[in-house]
ZAGU-27066 format. One line per 5 residues: for each residue x, y, z of C-alpha. Coordinates in steps of 0.05 Angstrom, whole numbers, m for minus. Layout:
REM ZAGU-27066
X:Y:Z  ...
//
This chain:
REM ZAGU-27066
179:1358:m1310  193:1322:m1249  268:1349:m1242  253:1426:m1256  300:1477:m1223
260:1500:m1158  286:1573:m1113  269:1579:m1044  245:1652:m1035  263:1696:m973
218:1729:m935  231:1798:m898  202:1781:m826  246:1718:m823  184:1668:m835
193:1608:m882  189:1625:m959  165:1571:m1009  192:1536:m1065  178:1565:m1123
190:1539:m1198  254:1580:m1217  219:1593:m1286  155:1625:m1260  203:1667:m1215
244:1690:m1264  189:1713:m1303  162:1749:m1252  220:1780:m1225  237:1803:m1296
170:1836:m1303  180:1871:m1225  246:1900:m1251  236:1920:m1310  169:1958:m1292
209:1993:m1233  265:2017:m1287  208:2036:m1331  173:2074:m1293  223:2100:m1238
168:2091:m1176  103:2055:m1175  59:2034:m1123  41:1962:m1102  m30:1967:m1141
m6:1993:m1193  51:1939:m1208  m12:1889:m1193  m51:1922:m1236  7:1913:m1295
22:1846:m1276  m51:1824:m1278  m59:1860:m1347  8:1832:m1381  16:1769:m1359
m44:1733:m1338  m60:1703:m1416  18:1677:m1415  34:1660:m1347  22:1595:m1311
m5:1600:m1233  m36:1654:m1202  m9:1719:m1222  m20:1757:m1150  0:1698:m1111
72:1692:m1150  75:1773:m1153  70:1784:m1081  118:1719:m1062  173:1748:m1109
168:1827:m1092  182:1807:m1015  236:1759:m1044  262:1813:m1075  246:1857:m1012
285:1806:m968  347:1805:m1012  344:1880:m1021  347:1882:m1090  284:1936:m1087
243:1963:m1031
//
């Protein structure tokens, strides 16, 4: 899919983000806010921890590497912290 929807994540110390497919981001950003609402706080290994454990038999790409890109996306736009 040659034409597929791409996001250019932010990054909090002002270096260049990447282009990301907007579908893998999505799903991923779904699962960080979700788990935050769930479970009020949670700690950066934890949230890996879930992320590895939920999504790594149905998502495509490297779950850490798209986890971490999107939480400081998120981070940058200050959607969490």
């Amino acid at each position: 899919m040659p034409n597929e929807e791409k996001i250019l994540t932010l990054h909090l110390q002002g270096k260049k983000g990447v282009n990301i497919l907007k579908r893998r981001y999505d799903v991923i950003k779904e699962f960080i806010l979700t788990t935050i609402q769930e479970q009020g706080e949670i700690t950066f290994q934890d949230l890996t921890d879930l992320a590895v454990e939920k999504l790594t038999n149905s998502f495509e790409g490297k779950v850490i590497w798209y986890l971490v890109t999107v939480k400081l996306d998120l981070e940058a736009r200050k959607i969490i912290e």
